[in-house]
PDB file of N, CA, C, O and CB in Angstrom:
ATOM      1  N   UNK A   1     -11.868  -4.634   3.896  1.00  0.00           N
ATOM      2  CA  UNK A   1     -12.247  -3.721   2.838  1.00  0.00           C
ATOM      3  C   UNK A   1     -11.364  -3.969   1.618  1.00  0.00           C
ATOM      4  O   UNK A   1     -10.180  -4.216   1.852  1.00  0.00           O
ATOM      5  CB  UNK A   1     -12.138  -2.254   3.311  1.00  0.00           C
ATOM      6  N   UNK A   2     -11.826  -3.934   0.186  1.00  0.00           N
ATOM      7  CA  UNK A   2     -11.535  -4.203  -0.761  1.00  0.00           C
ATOM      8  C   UNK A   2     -10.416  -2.707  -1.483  1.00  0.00           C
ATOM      9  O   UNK A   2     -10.659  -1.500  -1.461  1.00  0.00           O
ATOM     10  CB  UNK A   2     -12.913  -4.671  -1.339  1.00  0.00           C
ATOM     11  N   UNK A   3      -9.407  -3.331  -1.962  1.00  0.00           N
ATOM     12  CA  UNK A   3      -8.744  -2.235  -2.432  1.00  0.00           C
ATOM     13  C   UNK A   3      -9.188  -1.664  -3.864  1.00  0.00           C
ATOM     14  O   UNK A   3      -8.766  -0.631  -4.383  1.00  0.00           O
ATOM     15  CB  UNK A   3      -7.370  -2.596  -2.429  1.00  0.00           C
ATOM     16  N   UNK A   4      -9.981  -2.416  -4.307  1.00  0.00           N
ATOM     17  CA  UNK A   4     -10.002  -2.433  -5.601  1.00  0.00           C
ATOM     18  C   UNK A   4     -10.333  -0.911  -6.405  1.00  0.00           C
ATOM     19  O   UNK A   4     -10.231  -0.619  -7.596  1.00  0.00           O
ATOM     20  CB  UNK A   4     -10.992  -3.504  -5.880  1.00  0.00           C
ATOM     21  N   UNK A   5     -10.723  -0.176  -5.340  1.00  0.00           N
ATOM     22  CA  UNK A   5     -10.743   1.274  -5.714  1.00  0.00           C
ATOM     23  C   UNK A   5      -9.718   2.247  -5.648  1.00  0.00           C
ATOM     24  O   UNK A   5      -9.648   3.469  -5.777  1.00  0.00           O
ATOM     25  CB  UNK A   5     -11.577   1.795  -5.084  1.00  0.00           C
ATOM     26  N   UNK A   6      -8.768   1.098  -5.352  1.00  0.00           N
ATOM     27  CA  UNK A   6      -7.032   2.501  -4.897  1.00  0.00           C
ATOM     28  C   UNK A   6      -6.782   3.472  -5.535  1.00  0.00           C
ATOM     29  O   UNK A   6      -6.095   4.305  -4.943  1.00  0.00           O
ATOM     30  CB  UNK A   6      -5.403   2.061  -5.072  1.00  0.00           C
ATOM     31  N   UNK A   7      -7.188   3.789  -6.915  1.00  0.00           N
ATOM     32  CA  UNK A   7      -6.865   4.637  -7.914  1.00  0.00           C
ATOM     33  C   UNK A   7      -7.790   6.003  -7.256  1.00  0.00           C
ATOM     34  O   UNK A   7      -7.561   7.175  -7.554  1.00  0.00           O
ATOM     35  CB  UNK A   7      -7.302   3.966  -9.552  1.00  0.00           C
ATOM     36  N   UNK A   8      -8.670   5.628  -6.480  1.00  0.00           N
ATOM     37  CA  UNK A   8      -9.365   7.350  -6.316  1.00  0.00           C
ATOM     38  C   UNK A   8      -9.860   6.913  -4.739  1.00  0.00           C
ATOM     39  O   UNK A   8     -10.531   7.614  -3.981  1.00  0.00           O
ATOM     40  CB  UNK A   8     -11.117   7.973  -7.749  1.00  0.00           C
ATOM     41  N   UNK A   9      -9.606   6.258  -4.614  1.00  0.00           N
ATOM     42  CA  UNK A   9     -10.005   6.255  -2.553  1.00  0.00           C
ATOM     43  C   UNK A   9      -8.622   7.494  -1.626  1.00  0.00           C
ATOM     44  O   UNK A   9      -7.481   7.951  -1.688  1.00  0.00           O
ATOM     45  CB  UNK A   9      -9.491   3.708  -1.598  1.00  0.00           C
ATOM     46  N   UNK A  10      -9.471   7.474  -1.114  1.00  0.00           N
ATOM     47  CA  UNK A  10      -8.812   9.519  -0.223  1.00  0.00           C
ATOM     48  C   UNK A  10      -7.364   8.440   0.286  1.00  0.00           C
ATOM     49  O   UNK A  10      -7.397   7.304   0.759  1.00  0.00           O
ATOM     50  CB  UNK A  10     -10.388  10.709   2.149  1.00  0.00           C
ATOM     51  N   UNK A  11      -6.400   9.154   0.027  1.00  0.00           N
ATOM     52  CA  UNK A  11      -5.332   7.971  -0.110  1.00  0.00           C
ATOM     53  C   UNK A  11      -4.472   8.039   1.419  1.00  0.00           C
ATOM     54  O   UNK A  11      -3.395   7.452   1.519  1.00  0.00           O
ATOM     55  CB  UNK A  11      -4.141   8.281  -1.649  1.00  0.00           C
ATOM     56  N   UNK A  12      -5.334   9.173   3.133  1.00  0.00           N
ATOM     57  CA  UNK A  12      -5.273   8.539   3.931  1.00  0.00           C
ATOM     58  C   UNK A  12      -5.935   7.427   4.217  1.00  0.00           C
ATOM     59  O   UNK A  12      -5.517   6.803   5.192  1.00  0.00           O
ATOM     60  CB  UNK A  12      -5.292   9.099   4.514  1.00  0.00           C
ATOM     61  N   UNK A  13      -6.864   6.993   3.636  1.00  0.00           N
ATOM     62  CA  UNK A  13      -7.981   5.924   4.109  1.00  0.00           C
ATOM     63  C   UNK A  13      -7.041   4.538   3.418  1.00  0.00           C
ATOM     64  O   UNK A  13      -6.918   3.411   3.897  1.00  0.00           O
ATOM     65  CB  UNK A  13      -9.936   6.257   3.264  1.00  0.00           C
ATOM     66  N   UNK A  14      -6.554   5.007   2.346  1.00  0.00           N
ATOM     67  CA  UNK A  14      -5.746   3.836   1.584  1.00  0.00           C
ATOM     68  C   UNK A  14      -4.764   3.459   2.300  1.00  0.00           C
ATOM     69  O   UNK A  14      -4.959   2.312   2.701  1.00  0.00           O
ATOM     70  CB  UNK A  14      -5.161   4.149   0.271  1.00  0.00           C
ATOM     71  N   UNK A  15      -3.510   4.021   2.750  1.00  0.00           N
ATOM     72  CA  UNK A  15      -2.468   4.455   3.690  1.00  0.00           C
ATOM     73  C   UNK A  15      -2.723   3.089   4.801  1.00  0.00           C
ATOM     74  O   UNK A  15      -2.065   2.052   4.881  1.00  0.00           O
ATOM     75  CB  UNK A  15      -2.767   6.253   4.388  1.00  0.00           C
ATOM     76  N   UNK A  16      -3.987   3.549   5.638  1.00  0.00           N
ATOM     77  CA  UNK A  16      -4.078   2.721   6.532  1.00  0.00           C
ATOM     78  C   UNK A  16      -4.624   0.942   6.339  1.00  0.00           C
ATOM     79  O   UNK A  16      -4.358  -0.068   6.990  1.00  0.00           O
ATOM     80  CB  UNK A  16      -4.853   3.507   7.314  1.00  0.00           C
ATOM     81  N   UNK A  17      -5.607   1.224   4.957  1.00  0.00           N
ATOM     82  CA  UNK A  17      -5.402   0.155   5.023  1.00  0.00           C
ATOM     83  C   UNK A  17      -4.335  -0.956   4.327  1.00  0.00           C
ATOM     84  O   UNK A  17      -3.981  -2.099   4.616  1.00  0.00           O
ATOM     85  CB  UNK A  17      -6.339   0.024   4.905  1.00  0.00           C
ATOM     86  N   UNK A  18      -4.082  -0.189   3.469  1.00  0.00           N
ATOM     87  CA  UNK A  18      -2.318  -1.169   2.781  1.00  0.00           C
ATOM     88  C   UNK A  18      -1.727  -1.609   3.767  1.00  0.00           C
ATOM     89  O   UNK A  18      -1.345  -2.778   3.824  1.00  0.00           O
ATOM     90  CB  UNK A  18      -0.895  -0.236   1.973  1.00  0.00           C
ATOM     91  N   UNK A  19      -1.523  -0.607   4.863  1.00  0.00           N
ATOM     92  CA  UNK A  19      -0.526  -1.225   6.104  1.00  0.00           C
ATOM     93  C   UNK A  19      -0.760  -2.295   6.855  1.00  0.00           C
ATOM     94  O   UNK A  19       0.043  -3.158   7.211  1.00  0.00           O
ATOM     95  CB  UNK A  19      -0.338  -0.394   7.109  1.00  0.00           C
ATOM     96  N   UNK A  20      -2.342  -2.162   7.168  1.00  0.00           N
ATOM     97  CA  UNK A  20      -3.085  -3.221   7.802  1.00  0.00           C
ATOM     98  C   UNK A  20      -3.158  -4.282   6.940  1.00  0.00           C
ATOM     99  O   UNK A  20      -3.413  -5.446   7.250  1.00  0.00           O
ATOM    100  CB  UNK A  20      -4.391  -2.850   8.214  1.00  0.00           C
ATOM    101  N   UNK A  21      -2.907  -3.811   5.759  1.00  0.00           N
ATOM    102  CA  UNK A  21      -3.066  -5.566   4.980  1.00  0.00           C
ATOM    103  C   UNK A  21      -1.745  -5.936   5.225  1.00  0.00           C
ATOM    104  O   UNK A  21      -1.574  -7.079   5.649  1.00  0.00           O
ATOM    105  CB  UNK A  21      -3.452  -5.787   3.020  1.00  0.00           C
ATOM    106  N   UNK A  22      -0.994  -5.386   5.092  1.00  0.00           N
ATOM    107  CA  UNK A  22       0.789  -5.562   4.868  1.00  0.00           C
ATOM    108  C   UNK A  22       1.279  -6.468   6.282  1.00  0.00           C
ATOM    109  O   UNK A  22       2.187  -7.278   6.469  1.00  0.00           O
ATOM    110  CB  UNK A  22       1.800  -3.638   4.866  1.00  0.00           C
ATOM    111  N   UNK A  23      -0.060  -5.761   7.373  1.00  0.00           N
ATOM    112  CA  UNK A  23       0.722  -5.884   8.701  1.00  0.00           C
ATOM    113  C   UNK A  23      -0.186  -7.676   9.314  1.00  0.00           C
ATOM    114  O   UNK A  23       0.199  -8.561  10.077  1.00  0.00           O
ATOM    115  CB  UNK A  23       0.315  -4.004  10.005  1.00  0.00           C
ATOM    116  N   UNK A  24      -1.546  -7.480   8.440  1.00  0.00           N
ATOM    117  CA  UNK A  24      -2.120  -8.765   8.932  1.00  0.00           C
ATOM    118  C   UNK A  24      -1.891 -10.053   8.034  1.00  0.00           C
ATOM    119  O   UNK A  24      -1.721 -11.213   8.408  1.00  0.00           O
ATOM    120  CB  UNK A  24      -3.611  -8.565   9.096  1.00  0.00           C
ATOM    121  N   UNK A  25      -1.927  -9.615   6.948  1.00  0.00           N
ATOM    122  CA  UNK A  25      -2.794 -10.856   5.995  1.00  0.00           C
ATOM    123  C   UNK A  25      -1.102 -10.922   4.687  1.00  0.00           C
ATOM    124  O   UNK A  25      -0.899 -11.737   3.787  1.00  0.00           O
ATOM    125  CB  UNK A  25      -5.111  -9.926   4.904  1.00  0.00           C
ATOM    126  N   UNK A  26      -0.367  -9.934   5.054  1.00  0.00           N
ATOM    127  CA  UNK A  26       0.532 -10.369   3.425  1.00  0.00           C
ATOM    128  C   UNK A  26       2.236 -10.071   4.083  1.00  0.00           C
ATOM    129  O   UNK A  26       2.713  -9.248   4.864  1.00  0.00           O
ATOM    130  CB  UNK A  26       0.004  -8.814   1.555  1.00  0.00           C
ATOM    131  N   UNK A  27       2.664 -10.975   3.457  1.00  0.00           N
ATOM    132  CA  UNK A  27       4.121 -10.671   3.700  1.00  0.00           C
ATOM    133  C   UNK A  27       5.332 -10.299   2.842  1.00  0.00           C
ATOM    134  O   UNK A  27       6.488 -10.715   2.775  1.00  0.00           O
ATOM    135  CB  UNK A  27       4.499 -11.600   4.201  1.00  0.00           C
ATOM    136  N   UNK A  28       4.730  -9.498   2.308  1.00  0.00           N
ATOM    137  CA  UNK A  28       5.412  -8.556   1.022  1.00  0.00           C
ATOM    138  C   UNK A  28       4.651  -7.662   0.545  1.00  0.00           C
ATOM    139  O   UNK A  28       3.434  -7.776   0.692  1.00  0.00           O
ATOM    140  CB  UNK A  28       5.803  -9.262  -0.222  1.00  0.00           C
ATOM    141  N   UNK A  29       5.245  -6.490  -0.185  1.00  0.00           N
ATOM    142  CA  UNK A  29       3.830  -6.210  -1.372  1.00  0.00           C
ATOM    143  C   UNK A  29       3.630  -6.411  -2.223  1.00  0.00           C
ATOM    144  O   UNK A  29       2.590  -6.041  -2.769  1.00  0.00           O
ATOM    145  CB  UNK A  29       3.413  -5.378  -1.784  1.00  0.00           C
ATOM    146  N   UNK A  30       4.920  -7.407  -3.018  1.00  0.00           N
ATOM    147  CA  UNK A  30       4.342  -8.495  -4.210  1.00  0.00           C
ATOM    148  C   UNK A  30       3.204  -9.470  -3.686  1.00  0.00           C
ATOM    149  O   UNK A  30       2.324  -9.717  -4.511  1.00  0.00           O
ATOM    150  CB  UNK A  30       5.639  -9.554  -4.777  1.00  0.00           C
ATOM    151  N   UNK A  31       3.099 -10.027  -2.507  1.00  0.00           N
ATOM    152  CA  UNK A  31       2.010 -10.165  -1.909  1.00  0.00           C
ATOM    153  C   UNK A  31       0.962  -9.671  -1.875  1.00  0.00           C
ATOM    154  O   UNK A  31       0.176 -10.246  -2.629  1.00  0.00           O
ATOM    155  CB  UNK A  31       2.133 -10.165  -1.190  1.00  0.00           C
ATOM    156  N   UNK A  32       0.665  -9.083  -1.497  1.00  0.00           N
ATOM    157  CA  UNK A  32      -0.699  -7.645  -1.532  1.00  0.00           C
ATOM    158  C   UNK A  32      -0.850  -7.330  -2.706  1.00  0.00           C
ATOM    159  O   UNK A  32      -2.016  -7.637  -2.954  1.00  0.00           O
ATOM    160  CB  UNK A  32      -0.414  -6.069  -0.795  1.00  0.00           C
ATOM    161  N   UNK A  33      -0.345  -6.856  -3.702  1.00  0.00           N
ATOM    162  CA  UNK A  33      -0.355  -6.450  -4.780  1.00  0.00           C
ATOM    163  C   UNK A  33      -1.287  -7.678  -5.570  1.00  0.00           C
ATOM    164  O   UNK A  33      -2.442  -7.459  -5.937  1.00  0.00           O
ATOM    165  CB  UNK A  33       1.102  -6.137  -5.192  1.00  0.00           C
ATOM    166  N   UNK A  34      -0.592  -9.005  -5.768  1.00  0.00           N
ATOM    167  CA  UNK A  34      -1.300  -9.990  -6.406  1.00  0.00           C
ATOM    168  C   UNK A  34      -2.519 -10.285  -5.637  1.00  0.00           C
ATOM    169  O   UNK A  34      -3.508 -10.116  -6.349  1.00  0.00           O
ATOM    170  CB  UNK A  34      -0.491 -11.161  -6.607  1.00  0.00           C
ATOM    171  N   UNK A  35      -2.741 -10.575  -4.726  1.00  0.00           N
ATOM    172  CA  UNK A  35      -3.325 -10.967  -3.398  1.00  0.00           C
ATOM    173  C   UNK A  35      -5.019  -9.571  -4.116  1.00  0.00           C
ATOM    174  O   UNK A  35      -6.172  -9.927  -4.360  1.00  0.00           O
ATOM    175  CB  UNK A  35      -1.824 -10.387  -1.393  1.00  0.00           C
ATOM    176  N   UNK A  36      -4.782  -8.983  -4.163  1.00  0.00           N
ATOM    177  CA  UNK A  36      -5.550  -7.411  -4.344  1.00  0.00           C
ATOM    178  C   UNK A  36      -5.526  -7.753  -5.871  1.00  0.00           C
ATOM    179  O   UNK A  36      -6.721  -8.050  -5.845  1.00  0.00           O
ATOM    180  CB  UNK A  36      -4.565  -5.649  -3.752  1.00  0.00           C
ATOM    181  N   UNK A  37      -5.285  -7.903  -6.804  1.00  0.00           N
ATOM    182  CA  UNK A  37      -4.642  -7.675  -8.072  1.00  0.00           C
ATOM    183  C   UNK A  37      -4.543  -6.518  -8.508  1.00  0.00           C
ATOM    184  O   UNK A  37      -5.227  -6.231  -9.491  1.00  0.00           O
ATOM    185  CB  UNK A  37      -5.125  -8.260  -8.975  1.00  0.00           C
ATOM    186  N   UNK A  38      -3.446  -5.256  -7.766  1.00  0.00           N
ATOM    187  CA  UNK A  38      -3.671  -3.760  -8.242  1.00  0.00           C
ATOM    188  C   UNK A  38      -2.016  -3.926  -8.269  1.00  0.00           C
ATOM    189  O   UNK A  38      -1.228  -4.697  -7.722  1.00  0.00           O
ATOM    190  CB  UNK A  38      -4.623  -2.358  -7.078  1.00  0.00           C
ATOM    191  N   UNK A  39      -1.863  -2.493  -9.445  1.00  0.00           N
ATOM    192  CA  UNK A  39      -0.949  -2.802  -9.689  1.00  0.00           C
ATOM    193  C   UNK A  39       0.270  -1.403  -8.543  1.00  0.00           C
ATOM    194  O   UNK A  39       0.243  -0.240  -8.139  1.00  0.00           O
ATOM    195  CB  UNK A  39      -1.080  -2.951 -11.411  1.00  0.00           C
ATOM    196  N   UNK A  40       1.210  -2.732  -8.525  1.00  0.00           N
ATOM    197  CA  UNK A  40       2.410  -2.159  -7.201  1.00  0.00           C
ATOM    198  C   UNK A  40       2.878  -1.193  -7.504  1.00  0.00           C
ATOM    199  O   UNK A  40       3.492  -0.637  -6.594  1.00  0.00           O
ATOM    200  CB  UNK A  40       3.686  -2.928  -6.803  1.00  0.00           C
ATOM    201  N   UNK A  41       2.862  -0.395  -9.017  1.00  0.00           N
ATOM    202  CA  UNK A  41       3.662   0.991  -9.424  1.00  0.00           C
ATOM    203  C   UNK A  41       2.514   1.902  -8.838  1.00  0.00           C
ATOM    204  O   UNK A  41       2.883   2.450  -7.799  1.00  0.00           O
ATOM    205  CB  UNK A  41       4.047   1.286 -11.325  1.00  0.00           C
ATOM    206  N   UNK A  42       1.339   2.188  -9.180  1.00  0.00           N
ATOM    207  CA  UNK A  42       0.708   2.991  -9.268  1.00  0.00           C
ATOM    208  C   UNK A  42       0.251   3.225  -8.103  1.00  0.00           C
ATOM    209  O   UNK A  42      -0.355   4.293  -8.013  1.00  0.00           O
ATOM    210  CB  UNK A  42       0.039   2.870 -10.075  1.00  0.00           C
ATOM    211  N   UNK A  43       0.351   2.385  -6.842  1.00  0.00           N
ATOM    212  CA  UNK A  43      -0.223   2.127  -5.364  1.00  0.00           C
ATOM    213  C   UNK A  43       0.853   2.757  -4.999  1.00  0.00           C
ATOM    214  O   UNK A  43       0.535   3.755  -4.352  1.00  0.00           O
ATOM    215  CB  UNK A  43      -0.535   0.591  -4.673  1.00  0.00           C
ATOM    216  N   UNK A  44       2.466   2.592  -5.157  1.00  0.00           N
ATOM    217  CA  UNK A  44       3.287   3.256  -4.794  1.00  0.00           C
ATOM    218  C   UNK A  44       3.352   4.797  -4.888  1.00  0.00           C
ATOM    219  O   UNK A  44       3.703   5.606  -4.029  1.00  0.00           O
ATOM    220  CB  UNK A  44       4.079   2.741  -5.250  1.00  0.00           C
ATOM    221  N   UNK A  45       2.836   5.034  -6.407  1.00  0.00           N
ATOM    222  CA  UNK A  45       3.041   6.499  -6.921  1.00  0.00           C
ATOM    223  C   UNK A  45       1.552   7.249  -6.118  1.00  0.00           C
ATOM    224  O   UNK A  45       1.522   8.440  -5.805  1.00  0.00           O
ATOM    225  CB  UNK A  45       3.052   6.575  -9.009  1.00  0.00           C
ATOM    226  N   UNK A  46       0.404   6.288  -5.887  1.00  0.00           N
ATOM    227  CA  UNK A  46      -0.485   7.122  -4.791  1.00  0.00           C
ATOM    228  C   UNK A  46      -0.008   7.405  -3.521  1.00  0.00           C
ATOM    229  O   UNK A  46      -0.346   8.342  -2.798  1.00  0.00           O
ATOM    230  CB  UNK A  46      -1.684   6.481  -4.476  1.00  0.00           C
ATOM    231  N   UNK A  47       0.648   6.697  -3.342  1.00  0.00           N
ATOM    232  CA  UNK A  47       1.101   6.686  -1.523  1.00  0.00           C
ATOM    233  C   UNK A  47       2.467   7.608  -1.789  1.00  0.00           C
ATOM    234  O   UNK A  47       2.842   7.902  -0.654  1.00  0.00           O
ATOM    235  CB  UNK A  47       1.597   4.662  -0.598  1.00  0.00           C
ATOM    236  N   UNK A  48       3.159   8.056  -2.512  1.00  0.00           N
ATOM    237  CA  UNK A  48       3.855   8.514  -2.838  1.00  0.00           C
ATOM    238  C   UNK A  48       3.399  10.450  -2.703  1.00  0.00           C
ATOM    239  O   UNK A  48       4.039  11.486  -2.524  1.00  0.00           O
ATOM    240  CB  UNK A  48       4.093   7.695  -4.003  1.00  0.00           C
ATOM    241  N   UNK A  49       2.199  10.142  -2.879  1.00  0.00           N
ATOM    242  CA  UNK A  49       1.646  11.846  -3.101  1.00  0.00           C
ATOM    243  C   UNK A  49       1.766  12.307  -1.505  1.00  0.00           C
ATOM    244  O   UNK A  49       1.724  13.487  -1.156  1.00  0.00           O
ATOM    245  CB  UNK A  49      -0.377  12.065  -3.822  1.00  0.00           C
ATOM    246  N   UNK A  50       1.900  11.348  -0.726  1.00  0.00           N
ATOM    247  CA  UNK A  50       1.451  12.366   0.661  1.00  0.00           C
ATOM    248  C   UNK A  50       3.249  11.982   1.634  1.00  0.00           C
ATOM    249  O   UNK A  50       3.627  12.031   2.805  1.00  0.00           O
ATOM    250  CB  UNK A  50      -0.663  11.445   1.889  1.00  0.00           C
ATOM    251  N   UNK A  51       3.746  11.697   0.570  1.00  0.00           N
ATOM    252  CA  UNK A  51       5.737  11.326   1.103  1.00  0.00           C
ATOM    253  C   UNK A  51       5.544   9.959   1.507  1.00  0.00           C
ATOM    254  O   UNK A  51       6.307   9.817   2.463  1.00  0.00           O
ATOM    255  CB  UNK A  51       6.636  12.383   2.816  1.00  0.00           C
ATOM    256  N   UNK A  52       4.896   8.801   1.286  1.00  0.00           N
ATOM    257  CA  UNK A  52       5.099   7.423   1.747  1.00  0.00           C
ATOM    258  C   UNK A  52       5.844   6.634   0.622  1.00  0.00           C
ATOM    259  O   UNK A  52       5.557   6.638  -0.575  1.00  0.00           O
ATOM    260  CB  UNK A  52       3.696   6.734   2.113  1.00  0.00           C
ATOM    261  N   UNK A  53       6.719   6.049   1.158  1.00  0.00           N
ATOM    262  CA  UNK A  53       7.720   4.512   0.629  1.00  0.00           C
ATOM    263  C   UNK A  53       7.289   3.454   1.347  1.00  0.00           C
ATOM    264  O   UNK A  53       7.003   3.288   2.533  1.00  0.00           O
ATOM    265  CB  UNK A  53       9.491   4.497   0.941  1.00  0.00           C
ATOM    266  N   UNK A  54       7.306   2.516   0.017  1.00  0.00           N
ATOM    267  CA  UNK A  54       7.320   1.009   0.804  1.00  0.00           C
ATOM    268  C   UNK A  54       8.752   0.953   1.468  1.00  0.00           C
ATOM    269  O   UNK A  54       9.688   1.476   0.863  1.00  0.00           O
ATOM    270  CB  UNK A  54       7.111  -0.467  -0.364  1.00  0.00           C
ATOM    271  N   UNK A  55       8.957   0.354   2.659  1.00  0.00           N
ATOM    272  CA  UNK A  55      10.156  -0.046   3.618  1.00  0.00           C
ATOM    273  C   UNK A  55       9.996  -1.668   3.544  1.00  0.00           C
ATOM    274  O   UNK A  55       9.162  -2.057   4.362  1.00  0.00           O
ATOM    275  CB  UNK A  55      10.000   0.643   5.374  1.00  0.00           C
ATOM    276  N   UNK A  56      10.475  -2.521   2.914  1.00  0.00           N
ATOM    277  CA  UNK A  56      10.886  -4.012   2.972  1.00  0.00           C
ATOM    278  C   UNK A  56      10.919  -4.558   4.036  1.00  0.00           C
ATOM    279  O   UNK A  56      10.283  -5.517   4.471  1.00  0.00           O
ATOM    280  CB  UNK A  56      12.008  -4.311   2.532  1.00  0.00           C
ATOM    281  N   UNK A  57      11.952  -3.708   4.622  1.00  0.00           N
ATOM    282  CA  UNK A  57      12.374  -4.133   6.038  1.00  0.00           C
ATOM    283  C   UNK A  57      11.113  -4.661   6.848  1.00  0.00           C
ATOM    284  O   UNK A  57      10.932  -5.838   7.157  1.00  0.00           O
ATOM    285  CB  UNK A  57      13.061  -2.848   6.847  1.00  0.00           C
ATOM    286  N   UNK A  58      10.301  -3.633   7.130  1.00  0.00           N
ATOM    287  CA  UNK A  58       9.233  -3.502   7.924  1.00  0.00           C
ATOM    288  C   UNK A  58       7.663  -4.023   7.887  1.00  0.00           C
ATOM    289  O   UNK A  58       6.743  -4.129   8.698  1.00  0.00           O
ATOM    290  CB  UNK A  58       9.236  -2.397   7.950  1.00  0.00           C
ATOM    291  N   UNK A  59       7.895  -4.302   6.410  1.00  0.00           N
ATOM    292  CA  UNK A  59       6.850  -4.330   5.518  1.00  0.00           C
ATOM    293  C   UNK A  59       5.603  -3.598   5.648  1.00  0.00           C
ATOM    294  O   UNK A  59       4.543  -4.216   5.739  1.00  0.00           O
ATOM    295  CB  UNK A  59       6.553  -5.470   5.409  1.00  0.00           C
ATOM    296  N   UNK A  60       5.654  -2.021   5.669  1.00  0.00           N
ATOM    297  CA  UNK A  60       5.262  -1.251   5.471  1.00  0.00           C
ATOM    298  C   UNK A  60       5.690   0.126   4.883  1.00  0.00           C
ATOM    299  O   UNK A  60       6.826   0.568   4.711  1.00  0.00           O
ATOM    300  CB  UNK A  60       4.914  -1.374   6.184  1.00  0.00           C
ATOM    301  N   UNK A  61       4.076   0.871   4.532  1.00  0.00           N
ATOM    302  CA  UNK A  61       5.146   2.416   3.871  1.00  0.00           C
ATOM    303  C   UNK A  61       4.602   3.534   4.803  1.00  0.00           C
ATOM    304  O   UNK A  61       3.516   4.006   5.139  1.00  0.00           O
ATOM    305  CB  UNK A  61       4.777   3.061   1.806  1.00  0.00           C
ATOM    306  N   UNK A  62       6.256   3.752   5.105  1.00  0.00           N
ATOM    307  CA  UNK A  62       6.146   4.947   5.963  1.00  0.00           C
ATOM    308  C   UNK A  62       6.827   6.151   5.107  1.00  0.00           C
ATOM    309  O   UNK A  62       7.433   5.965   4.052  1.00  0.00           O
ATOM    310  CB  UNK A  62       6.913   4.689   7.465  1.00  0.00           C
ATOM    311  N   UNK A  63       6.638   7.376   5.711  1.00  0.00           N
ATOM    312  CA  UNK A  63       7.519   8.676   4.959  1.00  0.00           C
ATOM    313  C   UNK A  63       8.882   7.644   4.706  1.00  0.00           C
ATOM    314  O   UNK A  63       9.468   6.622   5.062  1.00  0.00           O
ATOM    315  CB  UNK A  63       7.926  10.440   6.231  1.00  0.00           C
ATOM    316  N   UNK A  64       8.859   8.852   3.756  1.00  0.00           N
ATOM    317  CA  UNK A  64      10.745   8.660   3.309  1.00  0.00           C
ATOM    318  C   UNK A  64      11.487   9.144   3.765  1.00  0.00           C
ATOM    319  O   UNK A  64      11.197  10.231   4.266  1.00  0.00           O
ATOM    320  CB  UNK A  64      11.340   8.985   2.193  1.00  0.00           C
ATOM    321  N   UNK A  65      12.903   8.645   3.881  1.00  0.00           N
ATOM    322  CA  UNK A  65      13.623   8.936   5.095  1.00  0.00           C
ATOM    323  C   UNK A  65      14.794   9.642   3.862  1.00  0.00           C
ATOM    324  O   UNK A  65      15.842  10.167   4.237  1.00  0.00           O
ATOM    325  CB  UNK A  65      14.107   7.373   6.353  1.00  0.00           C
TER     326      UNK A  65
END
């Protein structure tokens, strides 16, 4: 599924799939981000509305710790 709607897709449905991209197909989210061409502030500040951070480590965003 295409992200290209991140700006207004129900942003559990987004959630899961960022991760699943994060977790199958990209190994960063400068990855994903270009990969998608959406931009990494504003994907953050959506995922941000329900307490999610990107984690590097893991390469995914889970709550904030």
């Amino acid at each position: 599924m295409s992200l290209k709607n991140y700006q207004t897709m129900d942003v559990q449905l987004l959630l899961g799939l960022v991760n699943t991209a994060l977790r199958n197909d990209c190994d960063s989210l400068d990855d994903l981000v270009k990969r998608e061409d959406i931009d990494a502030e504003v994907l953050a500040e959506r995922l941000g509305t329900i307490g999610m951070v990107y984690h590097a480590d893991i390469n995914q965003f889970r709550a904030a710790q």
